[in-house]
C-alpha positions in Angstrom: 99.3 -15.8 -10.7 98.3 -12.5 -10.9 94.5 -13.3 -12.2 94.3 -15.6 -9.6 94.9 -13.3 -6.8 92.3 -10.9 -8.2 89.5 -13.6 -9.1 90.4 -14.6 -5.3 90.0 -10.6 -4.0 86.3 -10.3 -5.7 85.6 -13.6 -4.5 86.2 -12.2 -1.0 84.3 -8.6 -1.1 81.3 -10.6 -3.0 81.2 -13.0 0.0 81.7 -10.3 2.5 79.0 -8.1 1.2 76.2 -10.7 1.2 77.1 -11.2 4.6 77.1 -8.0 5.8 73.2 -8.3 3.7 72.1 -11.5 5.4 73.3 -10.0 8.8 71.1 -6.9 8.1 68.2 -9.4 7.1 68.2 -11.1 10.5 68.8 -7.9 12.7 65.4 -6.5 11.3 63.7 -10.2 11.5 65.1 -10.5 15.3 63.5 -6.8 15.7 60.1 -7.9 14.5 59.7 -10.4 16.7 61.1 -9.3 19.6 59.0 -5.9 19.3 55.9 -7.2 17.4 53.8 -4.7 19.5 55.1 -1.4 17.6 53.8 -3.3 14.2 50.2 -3.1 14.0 48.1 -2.4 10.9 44.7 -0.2 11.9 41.6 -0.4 10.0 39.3 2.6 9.6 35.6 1.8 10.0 33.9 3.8 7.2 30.2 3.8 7.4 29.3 4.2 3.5 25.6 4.6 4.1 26.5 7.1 6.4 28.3 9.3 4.1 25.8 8.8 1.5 23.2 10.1 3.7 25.1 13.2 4.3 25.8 13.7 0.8 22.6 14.1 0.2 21.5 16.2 2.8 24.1 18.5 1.9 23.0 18.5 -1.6 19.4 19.3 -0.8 20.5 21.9 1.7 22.4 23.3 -1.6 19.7 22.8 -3.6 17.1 24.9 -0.9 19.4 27.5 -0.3 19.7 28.4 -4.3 15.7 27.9 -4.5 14.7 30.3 -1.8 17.5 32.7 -3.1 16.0 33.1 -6.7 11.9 32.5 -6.4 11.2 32.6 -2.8 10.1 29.8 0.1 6.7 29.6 -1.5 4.5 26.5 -3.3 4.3 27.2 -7.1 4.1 23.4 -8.4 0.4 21.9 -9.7 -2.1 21.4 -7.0 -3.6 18.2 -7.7 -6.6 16.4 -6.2 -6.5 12.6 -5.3 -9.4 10.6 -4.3 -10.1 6.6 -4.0 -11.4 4.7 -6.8 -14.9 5.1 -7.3 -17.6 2.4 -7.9 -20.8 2.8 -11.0 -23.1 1.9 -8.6 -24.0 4.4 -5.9 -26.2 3.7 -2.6 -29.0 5.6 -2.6 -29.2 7.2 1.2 -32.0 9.3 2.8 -30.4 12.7 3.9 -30.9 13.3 8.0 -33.5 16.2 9.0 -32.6 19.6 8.9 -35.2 21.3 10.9 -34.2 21.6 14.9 -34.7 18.1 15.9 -34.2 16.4 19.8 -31.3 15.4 18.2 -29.7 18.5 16.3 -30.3 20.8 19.1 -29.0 19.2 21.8 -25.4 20.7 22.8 -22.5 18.8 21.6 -19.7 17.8 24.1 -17.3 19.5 22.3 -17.1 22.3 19.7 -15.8 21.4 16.4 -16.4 17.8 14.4 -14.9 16.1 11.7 -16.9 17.2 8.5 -18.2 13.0 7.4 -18.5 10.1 9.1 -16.3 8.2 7.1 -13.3 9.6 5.9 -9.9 9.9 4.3 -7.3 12.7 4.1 -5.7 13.1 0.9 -4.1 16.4 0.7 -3.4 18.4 3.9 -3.5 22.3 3.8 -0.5 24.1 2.0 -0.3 27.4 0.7 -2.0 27.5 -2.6 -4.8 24.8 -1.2 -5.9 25.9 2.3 -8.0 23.1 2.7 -8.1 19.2 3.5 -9.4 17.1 0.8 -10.9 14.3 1.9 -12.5 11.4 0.6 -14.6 8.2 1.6 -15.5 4.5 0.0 -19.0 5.4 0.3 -18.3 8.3 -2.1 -21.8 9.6 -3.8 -23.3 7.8 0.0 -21.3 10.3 2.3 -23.0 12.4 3.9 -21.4 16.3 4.9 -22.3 17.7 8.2 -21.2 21.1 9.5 -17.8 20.9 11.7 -19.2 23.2 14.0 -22.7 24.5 15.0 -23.4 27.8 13.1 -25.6 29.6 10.0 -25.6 29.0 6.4 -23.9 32.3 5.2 -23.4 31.2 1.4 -24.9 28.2 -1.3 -23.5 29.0 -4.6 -21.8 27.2 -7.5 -18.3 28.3 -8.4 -16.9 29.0 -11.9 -16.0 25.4 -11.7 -18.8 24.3 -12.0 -18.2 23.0 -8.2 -21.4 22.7 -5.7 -20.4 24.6 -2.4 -22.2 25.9 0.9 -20.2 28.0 3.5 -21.4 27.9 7.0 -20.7 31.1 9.6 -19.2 30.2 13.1 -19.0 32.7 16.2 -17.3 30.6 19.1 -16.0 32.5 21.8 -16.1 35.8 20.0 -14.4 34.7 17.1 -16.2 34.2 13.6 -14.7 31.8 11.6 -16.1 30.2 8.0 -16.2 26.6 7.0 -16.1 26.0 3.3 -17.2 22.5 1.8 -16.8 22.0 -2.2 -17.6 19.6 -4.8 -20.9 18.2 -3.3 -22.9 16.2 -5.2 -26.5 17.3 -4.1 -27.7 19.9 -1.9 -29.8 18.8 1.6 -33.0 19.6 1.2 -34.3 23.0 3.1 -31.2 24.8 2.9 -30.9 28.7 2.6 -28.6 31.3 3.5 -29.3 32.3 7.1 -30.8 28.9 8.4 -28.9 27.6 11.6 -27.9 24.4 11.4 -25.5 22.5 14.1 -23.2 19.3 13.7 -25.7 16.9 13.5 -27.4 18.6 10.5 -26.5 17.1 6.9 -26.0 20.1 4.1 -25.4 17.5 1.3 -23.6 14.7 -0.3 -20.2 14.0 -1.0 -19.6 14.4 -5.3 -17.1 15.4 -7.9 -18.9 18.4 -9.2 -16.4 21.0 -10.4 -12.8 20.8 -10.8 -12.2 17.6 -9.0 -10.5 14.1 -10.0 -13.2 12.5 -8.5 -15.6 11.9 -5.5 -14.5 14.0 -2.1 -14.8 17.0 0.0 -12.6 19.9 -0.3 -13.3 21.4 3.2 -11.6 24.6 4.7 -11.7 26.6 7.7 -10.8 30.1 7.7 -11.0 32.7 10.7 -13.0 35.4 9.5 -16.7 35.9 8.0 -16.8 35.4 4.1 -19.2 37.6 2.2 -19.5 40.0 5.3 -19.1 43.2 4.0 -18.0 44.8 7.2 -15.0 41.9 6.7 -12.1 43.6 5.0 -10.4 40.2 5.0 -13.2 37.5 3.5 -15.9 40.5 1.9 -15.8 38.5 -1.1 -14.3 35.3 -2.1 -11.1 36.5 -3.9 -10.1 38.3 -0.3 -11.1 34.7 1.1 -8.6 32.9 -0.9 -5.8 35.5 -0.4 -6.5 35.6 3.6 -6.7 31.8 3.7 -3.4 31.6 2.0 -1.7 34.1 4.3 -3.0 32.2 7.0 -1.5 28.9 5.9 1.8 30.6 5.8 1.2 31.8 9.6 0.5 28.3 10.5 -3.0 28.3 10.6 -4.5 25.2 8.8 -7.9 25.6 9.7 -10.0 22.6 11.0 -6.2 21.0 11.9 -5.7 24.1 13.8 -8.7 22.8 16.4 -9.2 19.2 16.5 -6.7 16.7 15.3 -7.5 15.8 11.9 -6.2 11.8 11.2 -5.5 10.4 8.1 -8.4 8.4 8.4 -11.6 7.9 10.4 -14.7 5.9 10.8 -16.3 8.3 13.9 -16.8 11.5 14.1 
């Protein structure tokens, strides 16, 4: 009688407790229902390409930071020159006049000229290569003209082995030189002191030198190279060292007068 009365007491406190647990149950399901608004799941919108993009910047900003610290916000890599392809076969072209034709001498609309008819940039001015290099599909057949009315003040050949004429300009007070490089083939006539304007041809486009192949290394510098009375261009070593400085100033020479595209059939 006894065992009963306990097996009847457990009975009991195991029924009451699993109702006490399915009261519980439905107290917290009546809840949910009743206040659904105060259960809502939020999504955060992560833009991954975003954050990719700024983990980069970052790291390049890292990257500048420790680079200018230990050499310096300067160009030190390999200066290369790029050109088209080139062709065997090369047009043979009769050079334009020289002398002071109708045509030569008449005054230009405007000052300064892209250096060929046809053309191509393919490496802009940066410190260590003041100068545009630019290139045409008529290679060997492109002719050079002067980018601005002046005199021949140099026709030399560098240790290179590179063909070059310099040209002196005085506009407005202000001499500047234009340098043009790797020419195949001199015009005829030239010598240092002849005038010659923008519609004068001092020679071919070529290769000669240190090139990669046909094009025209041309820069523009504001001062009077191999003018003694120059303390900045006397000689070309100061050229190259003034030129540079220049570049850093933010003076890119022809690009610095006349907008310079990346490509051209008109002067």
């Amino acid at each position: 009688m006894k065992d009963n009365y306990f097996l009847i007491k457990s009975k009991c406190i195991i029924i009451l407790a699993l109702s006490f647990f399915l009261i519980s149950i439905g107290l917290q399901t009546k809840d949910l229902f009743i206040n659904d608004s105060n259960y809502k799941i939020e999504y955060e919108y992560v833009n991954i390409k975003d954050m990719a993009q700024a983990s980069v910047a970052n790291k390049e900003k890292k990257t500048n930071v420790i680079r200018d610290l230990f050499i310096g916000n300067t160009y030190n890599g390999k200066i290369t020159e790029v050109s088209l392809p080139t062709t065997k076969s090369v047009e043979a072209v009769e050079l334009p006049t020289t002398a002071n034709s109708l045509a030569s001498s008449t005054v230009p609309r405007r000052i300064w000229y892209l250096p060929t008819e046809v053309g191509q940039v393919t490496q802009y001015p940066h410190y260590g290569h003041a100068a545009y290099d630019i290139t045409s599909p008529r290679t060997y057949s492109e002719n050079i003209f002067p980018v601005a009315n002046g005199v021949i003040s140099g026709i030399y050949t560098d240790p290179a082995g590179a063909k070059v004429v310099t040209i002196l300009h005085n506009i407005d007070g202000v001499k500047y030189t234009s340098q043009y490089a790797h020419l195949s083939q001199y015009a005829s006539g030239l010598y240092v002191g002849k005038p010659v304007t923008i519609n004068d041809s001092i020679g071919l486009m070529g290769s000669t030198g240190n090139s990669t192949g046909p094009h025209l290394h041309i820069a523009v510098v504001d001062c009077a190279l191999f003018d003694k009375n120059d303390v900045n261009c006397s000689d070309l070593n100061k050229w190259f060292r003034y030129a540079n400085m220049r570049v850093g100033q933010n003076y890119y020479g022809l690009g610095s007068h006349i907008n310079v595209p990346s490509s051209w059939y008109s002067r």
